[in-house]
PDBQT receptor file of N, H, CA, C and O in Angstrom, charges set to zero:
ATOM      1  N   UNK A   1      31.667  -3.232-139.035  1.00  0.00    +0.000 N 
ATOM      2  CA  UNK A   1      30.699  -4.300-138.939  1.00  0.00    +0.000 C 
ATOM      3  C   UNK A   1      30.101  -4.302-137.540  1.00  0.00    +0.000 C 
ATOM      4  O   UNK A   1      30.792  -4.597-136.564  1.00  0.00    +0.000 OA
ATOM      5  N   UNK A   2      28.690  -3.940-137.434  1.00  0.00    +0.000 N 
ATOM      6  H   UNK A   2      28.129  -3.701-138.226  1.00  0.00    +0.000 HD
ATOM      7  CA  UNK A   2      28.117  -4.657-136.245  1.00  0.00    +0.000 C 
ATOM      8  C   UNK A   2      27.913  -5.923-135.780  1.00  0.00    +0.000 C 
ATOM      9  O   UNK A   2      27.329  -6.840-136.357  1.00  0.00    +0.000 OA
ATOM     10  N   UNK A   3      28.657  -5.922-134.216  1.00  0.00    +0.000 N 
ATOM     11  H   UNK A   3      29.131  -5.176-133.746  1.00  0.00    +0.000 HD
ATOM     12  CA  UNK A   3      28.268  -7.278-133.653  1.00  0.00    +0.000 C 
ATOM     13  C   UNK A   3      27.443  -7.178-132.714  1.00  0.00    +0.000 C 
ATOM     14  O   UNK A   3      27.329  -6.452-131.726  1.00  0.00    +0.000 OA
ATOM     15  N   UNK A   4      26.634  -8.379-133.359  1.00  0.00    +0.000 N 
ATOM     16  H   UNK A   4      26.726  -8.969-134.161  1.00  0.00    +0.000 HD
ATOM     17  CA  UNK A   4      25.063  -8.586-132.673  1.00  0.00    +0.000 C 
ATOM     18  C   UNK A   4      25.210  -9.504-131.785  1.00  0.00    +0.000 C 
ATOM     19  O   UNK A   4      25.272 -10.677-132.154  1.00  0.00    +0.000 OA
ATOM     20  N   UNK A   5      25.313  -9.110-130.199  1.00  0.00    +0.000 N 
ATOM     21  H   UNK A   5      25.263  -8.157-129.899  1.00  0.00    +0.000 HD
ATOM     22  CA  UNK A   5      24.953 -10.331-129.324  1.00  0.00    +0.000 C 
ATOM     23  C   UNK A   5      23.707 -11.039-129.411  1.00  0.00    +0.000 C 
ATOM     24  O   UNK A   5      22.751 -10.507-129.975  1.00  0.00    +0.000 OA
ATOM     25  N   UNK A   6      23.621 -12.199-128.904  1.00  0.00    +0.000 N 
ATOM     26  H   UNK A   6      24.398 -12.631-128.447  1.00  0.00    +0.000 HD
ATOM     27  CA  UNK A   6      22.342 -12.950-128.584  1.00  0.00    +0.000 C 
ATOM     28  C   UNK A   6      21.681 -13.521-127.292  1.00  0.00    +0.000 C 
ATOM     29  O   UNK A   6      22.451 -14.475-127.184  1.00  0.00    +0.000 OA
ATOM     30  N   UNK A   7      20.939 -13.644-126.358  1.00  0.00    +0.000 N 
ATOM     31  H   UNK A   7      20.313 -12.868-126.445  1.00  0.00    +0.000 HD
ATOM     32  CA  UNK A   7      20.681 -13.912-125.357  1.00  0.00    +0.000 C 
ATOM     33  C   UNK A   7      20.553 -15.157-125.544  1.00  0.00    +0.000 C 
ATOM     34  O   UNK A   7      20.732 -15.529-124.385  1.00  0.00    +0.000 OA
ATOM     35  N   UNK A   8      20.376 -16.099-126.132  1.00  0.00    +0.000 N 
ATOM     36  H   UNK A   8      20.230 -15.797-127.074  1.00  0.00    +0.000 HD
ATOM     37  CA  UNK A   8      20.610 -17.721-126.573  1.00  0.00    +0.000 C 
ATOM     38  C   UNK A   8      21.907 -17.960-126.698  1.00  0.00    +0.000 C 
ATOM     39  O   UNK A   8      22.738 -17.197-127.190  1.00  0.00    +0.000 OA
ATOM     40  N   UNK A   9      22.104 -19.136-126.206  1.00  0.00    +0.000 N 
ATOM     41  H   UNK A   9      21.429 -19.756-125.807  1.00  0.00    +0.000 HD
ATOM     42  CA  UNK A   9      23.524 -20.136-126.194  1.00  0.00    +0.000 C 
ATOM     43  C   UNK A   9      23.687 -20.911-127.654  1.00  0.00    +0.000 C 
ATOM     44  O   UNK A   9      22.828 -20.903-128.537  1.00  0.00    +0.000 OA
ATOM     45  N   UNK A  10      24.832 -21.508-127.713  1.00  0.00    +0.000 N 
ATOM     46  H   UNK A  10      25.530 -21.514-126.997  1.00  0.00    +0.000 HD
ATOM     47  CA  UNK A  10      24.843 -21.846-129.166  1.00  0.00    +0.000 C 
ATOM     48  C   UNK A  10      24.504 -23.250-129.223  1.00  0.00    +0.000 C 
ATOM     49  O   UNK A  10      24.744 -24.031-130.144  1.00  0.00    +0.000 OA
ATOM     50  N   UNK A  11      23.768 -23.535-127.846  1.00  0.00    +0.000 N 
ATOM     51  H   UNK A  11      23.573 -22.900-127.098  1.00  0.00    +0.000 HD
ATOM     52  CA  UNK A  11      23.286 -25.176-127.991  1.00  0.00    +0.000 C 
ATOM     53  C   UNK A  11      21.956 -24.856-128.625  1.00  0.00    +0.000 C 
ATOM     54  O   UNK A  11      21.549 -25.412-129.646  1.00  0.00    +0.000 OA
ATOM     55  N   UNK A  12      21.016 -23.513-127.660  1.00  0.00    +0.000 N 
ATOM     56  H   UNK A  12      21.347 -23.062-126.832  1.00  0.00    +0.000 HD
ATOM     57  CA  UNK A  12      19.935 -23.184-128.146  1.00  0.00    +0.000 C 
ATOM     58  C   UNK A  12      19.685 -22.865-129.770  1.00  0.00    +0.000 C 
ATOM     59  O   UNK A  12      18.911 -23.393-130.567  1.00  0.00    +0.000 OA
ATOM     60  N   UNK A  13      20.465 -21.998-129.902  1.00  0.00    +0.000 N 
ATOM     61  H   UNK A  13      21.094 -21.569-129.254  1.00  0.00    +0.000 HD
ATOM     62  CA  UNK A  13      20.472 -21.478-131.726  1.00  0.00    +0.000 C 
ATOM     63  C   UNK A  13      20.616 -22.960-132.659  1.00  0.00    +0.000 C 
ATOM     64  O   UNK A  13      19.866 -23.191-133.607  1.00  0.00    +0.000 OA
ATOM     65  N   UNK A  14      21.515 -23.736-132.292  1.00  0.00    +0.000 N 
ATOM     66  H   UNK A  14      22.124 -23.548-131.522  1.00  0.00    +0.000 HD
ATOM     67  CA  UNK A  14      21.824 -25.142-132.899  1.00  0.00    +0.000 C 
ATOM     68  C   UNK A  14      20.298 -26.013-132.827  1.00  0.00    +0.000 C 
ATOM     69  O   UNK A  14      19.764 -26.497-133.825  1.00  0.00    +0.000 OA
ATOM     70  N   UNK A  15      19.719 -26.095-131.382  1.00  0.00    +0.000 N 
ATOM     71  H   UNK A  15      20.152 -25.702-130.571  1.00  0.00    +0.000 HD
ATOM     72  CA  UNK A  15      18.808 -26.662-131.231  1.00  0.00    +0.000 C 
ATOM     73  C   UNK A  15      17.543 -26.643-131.935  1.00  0.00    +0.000 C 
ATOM     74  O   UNK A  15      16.690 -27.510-132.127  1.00  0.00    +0.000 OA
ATOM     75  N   UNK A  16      17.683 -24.951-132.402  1.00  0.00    +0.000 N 
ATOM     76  H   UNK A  16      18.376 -24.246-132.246  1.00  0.00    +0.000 HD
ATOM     77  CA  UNK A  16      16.020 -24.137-133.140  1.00  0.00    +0.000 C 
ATOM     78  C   UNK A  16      16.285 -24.014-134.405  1.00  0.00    +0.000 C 
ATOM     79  O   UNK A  16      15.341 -23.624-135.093  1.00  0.00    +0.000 OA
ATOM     80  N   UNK A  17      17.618 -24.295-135.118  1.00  0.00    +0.000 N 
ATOM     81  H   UNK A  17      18.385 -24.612-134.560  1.00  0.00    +0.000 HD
ATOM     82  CA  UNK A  17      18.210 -24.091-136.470  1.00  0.00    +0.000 C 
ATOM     83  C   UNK A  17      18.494 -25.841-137.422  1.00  0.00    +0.000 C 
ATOM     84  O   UNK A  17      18.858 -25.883-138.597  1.00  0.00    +0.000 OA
ATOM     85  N   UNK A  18      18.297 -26.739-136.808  1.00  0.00    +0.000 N 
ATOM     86  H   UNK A  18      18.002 -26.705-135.853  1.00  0.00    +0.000 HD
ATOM     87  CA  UNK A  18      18.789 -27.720-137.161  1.00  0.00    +0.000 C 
ATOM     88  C   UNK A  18      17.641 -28.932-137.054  1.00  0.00    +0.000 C 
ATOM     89  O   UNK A  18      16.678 -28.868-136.289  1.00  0.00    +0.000 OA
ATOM     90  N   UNK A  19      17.895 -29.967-137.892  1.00  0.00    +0.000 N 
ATOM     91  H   UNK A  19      18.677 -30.019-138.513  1.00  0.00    +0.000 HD
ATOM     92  CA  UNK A  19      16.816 -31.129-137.664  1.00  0.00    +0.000 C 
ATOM     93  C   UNK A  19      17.577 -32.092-136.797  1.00  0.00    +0.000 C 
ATOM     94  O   UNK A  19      18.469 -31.519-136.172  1.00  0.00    +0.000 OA
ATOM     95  N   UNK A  20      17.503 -33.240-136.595  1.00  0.00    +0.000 N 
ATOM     96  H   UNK A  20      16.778 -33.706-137.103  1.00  0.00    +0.000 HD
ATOM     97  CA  UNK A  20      17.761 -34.251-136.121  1.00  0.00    +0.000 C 
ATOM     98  C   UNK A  20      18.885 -34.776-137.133  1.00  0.00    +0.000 C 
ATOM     99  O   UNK A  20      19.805 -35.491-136.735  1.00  0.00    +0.000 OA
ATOM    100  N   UNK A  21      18.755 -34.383-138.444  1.00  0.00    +0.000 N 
ATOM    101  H   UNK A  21      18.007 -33.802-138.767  1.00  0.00    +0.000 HD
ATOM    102  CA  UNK A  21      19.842 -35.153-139.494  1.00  0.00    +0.000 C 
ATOM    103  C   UNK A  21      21.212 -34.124-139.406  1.00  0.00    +0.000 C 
ATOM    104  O   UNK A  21      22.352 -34.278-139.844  1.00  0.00    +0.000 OA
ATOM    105  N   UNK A  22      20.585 -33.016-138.649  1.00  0.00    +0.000 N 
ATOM    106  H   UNK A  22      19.659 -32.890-138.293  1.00  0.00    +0.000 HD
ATOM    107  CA  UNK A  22      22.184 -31.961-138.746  1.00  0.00    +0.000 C 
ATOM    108  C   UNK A  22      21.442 -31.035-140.221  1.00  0.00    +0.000 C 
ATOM    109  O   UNK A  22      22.173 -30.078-140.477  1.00  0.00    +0.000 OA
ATOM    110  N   UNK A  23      20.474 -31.096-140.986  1.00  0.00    +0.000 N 
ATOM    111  H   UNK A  23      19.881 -31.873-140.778  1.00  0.00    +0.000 HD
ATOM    112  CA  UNK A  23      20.125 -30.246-141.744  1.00  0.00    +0.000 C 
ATOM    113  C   UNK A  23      19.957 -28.704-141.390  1.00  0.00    +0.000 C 
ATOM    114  O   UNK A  23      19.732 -28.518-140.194  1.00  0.00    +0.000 OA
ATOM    115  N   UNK A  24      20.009 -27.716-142.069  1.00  0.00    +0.000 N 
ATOM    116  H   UNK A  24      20.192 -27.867-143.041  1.00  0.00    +0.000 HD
ATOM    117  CA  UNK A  24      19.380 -26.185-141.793  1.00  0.00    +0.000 C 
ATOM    118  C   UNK A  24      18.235 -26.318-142.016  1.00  0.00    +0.000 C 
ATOM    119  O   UNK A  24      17.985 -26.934-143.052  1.00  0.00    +0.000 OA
ATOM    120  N   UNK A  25      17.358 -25.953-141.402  1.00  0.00    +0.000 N 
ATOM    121  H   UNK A  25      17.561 -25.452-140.560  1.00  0.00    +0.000 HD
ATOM    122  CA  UNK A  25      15.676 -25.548-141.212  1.00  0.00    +0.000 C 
ATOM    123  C   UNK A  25      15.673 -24.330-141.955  1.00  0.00    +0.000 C 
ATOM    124  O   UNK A  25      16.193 -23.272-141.598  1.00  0.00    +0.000 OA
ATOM    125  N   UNK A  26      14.946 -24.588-143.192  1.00  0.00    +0.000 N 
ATOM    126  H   UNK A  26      14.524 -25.447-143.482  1.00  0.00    +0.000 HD
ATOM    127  CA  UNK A  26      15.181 -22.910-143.811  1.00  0.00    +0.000 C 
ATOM    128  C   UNK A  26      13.899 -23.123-144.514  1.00  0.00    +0.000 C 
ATOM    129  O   UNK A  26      13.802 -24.053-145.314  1.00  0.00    +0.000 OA
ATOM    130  N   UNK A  27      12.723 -22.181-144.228  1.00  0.00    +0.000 N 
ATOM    131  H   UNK A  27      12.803 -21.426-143.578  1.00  0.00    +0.000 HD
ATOM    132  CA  UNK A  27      11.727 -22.325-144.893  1.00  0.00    +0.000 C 
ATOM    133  C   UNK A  27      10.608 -21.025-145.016  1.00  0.00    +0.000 C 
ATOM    134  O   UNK A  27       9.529 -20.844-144.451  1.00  0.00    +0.000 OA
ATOM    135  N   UNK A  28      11.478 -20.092-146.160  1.00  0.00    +0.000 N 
ATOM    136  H   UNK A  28      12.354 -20.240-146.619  1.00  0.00    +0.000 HD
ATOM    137  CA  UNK A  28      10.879 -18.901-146.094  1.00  0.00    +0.000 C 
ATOM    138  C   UNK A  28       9.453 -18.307-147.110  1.00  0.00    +0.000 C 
ATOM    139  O   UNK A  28       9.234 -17.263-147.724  1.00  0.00    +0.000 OA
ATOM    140  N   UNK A  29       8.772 -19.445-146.911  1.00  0.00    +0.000 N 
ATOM    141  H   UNK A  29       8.950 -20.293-146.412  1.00  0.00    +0.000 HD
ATOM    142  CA  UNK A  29       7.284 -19.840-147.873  1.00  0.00    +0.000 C 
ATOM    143  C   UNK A  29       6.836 -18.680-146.666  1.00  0.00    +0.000 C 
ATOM    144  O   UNK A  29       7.135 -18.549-145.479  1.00  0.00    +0.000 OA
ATOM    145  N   UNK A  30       5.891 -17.858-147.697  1.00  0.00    +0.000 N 
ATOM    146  H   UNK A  30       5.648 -17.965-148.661  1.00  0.00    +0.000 HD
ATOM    147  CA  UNK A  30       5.357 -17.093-147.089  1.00  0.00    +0.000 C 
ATOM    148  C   UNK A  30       5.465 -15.500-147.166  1.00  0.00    +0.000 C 
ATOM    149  O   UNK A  30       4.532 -14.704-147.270  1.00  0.00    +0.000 OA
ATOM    150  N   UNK A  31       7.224 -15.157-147.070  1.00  0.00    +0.000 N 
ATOM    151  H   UNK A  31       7.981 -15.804-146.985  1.00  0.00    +0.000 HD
ATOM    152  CA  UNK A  31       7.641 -14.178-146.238  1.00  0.00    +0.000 C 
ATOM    153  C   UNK A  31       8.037 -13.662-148.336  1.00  0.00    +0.000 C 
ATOM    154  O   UNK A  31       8.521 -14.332-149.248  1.00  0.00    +0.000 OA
ATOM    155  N   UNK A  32       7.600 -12.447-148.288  1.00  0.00    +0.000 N 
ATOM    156  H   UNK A  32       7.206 -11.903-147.547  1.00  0.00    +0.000 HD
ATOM    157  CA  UNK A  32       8.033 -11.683-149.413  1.00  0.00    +0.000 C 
ATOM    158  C   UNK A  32       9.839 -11.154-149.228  1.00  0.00    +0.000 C 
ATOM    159  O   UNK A  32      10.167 -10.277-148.430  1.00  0.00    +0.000 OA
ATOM    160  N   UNK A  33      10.745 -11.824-150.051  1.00  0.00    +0.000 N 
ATOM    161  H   UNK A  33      10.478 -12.537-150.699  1.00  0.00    +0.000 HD
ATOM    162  CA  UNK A  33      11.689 -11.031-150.216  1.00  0.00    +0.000 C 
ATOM    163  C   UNK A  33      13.028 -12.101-149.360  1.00  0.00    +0.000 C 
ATOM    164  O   UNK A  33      14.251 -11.986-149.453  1.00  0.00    +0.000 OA
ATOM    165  N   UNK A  34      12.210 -13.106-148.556  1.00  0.00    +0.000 N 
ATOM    166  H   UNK A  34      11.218 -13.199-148.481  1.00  0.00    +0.000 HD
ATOM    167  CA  UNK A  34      13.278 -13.880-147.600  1.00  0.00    +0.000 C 
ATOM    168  C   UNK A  34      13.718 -14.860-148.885  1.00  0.00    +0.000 C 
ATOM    169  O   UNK A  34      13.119 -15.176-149.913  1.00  0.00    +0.000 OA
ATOM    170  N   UNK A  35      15.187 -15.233-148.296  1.00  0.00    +0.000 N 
ATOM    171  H   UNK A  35      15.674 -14.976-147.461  1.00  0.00    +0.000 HD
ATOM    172  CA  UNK A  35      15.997 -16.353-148.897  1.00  0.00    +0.000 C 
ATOM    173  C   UNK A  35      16.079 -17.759-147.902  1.00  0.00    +0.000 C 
ATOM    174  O   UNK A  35      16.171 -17.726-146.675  1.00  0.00    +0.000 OA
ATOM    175  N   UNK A  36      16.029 -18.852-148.649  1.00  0.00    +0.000 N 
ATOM    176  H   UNK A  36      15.954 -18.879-149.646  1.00  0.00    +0.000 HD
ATOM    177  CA  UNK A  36      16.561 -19.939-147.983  1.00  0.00    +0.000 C 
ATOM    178  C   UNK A  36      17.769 -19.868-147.725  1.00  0.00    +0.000 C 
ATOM    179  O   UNK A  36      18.688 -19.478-148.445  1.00  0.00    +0.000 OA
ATOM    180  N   UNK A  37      17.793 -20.461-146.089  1.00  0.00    +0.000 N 
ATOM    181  H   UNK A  37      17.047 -20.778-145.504  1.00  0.00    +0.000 HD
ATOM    182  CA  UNK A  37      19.399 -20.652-145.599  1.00  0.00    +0.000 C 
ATOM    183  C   UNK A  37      19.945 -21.919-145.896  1.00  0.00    +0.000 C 
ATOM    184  O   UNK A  37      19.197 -22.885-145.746  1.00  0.00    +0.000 OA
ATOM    185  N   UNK A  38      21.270 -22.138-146.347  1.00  0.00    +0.000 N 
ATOM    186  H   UNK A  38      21.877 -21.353-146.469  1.00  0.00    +0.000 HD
ATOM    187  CA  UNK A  38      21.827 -23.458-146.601  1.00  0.00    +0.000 C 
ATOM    188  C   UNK A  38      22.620 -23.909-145.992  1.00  0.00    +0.000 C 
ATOM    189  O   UNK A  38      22.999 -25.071-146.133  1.00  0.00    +0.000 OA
ATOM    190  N   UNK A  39      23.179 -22.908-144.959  1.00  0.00    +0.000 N 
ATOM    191  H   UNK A  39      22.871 -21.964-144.844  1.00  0.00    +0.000 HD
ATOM    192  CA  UNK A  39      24.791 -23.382-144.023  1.00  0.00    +0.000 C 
ATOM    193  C   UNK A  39      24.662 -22.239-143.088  1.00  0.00    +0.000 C 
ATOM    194  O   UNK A  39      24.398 -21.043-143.213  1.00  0.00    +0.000 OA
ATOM    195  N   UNK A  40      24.961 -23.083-142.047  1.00  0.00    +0.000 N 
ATOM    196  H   UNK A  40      25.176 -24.054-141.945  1.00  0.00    +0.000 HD
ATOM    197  CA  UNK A  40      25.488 -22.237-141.103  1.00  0.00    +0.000 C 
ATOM    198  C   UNK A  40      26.865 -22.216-140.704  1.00  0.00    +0.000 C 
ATOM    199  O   UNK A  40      27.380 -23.282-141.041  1.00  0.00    +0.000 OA
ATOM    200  N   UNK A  41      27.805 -21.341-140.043  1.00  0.00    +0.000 N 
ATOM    201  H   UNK A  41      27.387 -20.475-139.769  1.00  0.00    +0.000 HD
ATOM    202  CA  UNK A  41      29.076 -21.776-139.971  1.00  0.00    +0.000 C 
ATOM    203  C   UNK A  41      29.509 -20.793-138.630  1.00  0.00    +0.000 C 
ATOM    204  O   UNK A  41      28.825 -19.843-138.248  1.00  0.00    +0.000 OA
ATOM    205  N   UNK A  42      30.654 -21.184-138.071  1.00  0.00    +0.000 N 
ATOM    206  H   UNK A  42      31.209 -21.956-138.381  1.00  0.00    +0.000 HD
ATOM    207  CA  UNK A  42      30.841 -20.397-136.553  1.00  0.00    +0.000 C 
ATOM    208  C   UNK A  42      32.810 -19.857-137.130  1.00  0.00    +0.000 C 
ATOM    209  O   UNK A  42      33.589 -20.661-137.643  1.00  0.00    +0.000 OA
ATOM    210  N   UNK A  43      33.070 -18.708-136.903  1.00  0.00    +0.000 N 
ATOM    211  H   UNK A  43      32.438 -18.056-136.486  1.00  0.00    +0.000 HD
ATOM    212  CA  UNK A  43      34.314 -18.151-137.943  1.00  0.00    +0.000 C 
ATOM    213  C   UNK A  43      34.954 -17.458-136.736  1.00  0.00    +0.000 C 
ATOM    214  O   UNK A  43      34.361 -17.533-135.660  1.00  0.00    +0.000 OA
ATOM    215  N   UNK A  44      35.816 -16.961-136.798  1.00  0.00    +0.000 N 
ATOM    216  H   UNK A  44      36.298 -16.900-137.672  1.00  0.00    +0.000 HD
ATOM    217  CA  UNK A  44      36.496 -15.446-136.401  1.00  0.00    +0.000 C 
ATOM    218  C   UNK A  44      36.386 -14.558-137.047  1.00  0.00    +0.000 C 
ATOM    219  O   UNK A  44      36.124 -14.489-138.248  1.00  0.00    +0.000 OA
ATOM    220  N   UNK A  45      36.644 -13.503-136.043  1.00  0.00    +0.000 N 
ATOM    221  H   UNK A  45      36.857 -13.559-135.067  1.00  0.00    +0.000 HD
ATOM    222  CA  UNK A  45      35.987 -12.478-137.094  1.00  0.00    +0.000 C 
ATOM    223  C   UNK A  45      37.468 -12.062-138.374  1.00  0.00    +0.000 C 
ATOM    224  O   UNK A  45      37.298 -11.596-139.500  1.00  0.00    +0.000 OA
ATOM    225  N   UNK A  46      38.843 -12.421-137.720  1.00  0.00    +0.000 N 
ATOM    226  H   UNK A  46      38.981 -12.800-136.805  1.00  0.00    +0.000 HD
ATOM    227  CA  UNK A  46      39.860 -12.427-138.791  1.00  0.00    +0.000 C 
ATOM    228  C   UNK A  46      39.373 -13.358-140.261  1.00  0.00    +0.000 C 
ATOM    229  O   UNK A  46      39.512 -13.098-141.456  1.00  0.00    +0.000 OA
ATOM    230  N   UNK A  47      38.770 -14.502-139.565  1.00  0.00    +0.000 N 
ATOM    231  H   UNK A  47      38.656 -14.713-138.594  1.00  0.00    +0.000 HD
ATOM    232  CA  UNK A  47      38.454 -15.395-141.086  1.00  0.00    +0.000 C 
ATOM    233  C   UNK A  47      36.863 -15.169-141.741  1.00  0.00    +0.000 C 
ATOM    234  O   UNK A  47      36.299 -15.837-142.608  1.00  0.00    +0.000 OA
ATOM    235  N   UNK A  48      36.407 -14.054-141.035  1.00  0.00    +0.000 N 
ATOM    236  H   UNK A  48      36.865 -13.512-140.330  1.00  0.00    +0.000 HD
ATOM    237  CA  UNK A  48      35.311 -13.727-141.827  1.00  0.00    +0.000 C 
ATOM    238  C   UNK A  48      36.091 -13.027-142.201  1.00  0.00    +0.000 C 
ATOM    239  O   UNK A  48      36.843 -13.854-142.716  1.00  0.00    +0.000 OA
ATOM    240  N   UNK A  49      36.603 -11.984-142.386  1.00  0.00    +0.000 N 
ATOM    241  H   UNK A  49      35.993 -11.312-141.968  1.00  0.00    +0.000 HD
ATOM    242  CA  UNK A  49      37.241 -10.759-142.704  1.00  0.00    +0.000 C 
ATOM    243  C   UNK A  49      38.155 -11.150-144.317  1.00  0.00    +0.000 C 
ATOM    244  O   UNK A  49      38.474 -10.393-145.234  1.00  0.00    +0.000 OA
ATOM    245  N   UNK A  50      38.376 -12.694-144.135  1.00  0.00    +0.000 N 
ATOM    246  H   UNK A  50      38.117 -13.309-143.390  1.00  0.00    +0.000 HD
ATOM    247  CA  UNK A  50      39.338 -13.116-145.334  1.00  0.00    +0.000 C 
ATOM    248  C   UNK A  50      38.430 -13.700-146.352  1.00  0.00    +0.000 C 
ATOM    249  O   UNK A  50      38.856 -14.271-147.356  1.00  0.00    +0.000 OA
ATOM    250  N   UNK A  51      36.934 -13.520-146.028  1.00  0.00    +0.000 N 
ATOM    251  H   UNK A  51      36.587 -13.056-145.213  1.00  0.00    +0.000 HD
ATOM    252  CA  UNK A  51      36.188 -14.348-147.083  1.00  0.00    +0.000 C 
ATOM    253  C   UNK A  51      36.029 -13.232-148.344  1.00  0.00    +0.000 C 
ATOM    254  O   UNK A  51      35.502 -12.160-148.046  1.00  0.00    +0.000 OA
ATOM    255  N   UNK A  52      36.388 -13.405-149.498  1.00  0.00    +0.000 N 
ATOM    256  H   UNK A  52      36.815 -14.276-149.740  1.00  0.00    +0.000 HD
ATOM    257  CA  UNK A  52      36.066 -12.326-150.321  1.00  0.00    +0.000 C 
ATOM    258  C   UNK A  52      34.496 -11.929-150.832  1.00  0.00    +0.000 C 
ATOM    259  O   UNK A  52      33.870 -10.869-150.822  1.00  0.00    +0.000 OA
ATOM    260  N   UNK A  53      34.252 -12.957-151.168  1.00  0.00    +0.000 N 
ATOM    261  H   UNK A  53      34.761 -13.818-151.176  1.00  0.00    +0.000 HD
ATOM    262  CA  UNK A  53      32.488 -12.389-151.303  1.00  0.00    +0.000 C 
ATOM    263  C   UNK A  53      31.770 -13.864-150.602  1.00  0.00    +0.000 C 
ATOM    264  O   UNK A  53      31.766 -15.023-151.019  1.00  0.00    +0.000 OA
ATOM    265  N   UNK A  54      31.092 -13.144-149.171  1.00  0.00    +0.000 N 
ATOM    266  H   UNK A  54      31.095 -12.203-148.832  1.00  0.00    +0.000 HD
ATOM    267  CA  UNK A  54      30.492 -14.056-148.163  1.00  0.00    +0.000 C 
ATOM    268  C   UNK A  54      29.328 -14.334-149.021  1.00  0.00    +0.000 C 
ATOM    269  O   UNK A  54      28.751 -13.533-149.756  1.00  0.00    +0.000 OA
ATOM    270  N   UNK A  55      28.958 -16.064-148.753  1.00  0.00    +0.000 N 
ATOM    271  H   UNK A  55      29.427 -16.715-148.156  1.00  0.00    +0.000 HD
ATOM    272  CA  UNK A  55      27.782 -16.908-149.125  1.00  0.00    +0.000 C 
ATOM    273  C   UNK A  55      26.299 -15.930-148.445  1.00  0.00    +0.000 C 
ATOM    274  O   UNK A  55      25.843 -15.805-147.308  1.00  0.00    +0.000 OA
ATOM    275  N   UNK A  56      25.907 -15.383-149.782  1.00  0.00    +0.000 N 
ATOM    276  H   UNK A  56      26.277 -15.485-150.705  1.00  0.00    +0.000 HD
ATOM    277  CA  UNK A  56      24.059 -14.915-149.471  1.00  0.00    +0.000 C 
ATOM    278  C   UNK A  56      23.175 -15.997-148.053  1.00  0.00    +0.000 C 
ATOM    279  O   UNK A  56      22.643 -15.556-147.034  1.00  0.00    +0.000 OA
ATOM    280  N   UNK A  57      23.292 -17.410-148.478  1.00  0.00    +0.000 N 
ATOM    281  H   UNK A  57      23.724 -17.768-149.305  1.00  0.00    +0.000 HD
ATOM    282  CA  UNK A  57      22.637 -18.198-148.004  1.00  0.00    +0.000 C 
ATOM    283  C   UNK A  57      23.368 -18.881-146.434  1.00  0.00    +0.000 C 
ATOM    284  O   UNK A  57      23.052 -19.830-145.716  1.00  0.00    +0.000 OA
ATOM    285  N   UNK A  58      24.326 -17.987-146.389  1.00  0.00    +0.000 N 
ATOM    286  H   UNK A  58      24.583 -17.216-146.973  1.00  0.00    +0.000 HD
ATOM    287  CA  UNK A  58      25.142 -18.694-145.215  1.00  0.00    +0.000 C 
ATOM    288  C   UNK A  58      25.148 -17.977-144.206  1.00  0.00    +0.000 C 
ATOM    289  O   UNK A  58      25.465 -16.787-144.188  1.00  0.00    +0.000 OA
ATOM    290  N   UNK A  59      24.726 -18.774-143.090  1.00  0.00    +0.000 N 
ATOM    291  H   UNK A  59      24.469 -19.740-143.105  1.00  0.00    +0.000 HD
ATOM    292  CA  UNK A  59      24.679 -17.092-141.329  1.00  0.00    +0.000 C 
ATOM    293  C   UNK A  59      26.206 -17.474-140.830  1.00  0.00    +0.000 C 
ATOM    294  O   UNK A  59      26.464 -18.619-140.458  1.00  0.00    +0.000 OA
ATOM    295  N   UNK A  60      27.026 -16.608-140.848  1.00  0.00    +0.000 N 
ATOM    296  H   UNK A  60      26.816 -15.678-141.150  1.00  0.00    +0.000 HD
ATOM    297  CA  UNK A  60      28.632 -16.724-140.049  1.00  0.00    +0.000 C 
ATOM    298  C   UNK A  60      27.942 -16.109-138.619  1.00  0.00    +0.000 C 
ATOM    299  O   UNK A  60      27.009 -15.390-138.262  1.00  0.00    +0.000 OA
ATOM    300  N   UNK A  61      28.887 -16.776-138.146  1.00  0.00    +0.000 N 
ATOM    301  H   UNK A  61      29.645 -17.361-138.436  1.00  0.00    +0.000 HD
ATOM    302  CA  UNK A  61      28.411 -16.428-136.556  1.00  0.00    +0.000 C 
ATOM    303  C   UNK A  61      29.913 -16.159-136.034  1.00  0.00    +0.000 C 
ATOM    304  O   UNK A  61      30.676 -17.102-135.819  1.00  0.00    +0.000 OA
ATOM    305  N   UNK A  62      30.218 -15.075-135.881  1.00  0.00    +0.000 N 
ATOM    306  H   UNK A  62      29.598 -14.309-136.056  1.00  0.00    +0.000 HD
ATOM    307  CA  UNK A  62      31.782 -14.871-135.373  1.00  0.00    +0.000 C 
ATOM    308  C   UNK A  62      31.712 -15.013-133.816  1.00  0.00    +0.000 C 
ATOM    309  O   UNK A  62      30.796 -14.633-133.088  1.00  0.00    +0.000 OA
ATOM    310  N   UNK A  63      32.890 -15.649-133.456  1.00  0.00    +0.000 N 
ATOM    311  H   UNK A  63      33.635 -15.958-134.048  1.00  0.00    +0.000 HD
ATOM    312  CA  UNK A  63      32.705 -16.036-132.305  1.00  0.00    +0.000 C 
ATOM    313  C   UNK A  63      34.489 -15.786-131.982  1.00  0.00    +0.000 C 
ATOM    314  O   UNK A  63      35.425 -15.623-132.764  1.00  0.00    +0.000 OA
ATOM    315  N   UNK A  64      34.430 -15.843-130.535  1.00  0.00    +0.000 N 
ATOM    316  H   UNK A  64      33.669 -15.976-129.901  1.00  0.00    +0.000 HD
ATOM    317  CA  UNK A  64      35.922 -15.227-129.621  1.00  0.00    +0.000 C 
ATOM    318  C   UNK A  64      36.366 -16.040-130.164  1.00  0.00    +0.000 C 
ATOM    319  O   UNK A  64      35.941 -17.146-130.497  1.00  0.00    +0.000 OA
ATOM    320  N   UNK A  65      38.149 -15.061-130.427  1.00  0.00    +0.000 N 
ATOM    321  H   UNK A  65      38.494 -14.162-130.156  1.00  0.00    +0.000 HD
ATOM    322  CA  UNK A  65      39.519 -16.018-130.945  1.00  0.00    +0.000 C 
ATOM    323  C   UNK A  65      39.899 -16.790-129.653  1.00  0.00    +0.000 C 
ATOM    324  O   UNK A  65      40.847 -17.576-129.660  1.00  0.00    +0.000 OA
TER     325      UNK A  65
């Protein structure tokens, strides 16, 4: 599995991903082939590793044990 760093902090990503209600901003009108996102979630990479078939609509963000 590749891990993708990010030059954004996870206040920033939270900040550009989220409404004011704590909702996901997911709005892929437009884009041929994109899915709406429904959850975001922050894991290890051991408990990504234990998910058997990961949520299409969900971004895991593995982060240090």
């Amino acid at each position: 599995m590749t891990n993708y760093n990010s030059a954004f902090t996870g206040a920033q990503i939270d900040a550009a991903l989220t409404k004011a209600d704590g909702a996901v901003q997911s709005d892929p009108t437009g884009v041929t082939g994109a899915d709406t996102v429904t959850n975001i979630i922050t894991l290890t990479q051991a408990e990504y590793d234990a998910i058997v078939t990961p949520n299409s609509t969900t971004i895991y963000m593995i982060t240090a044990t």
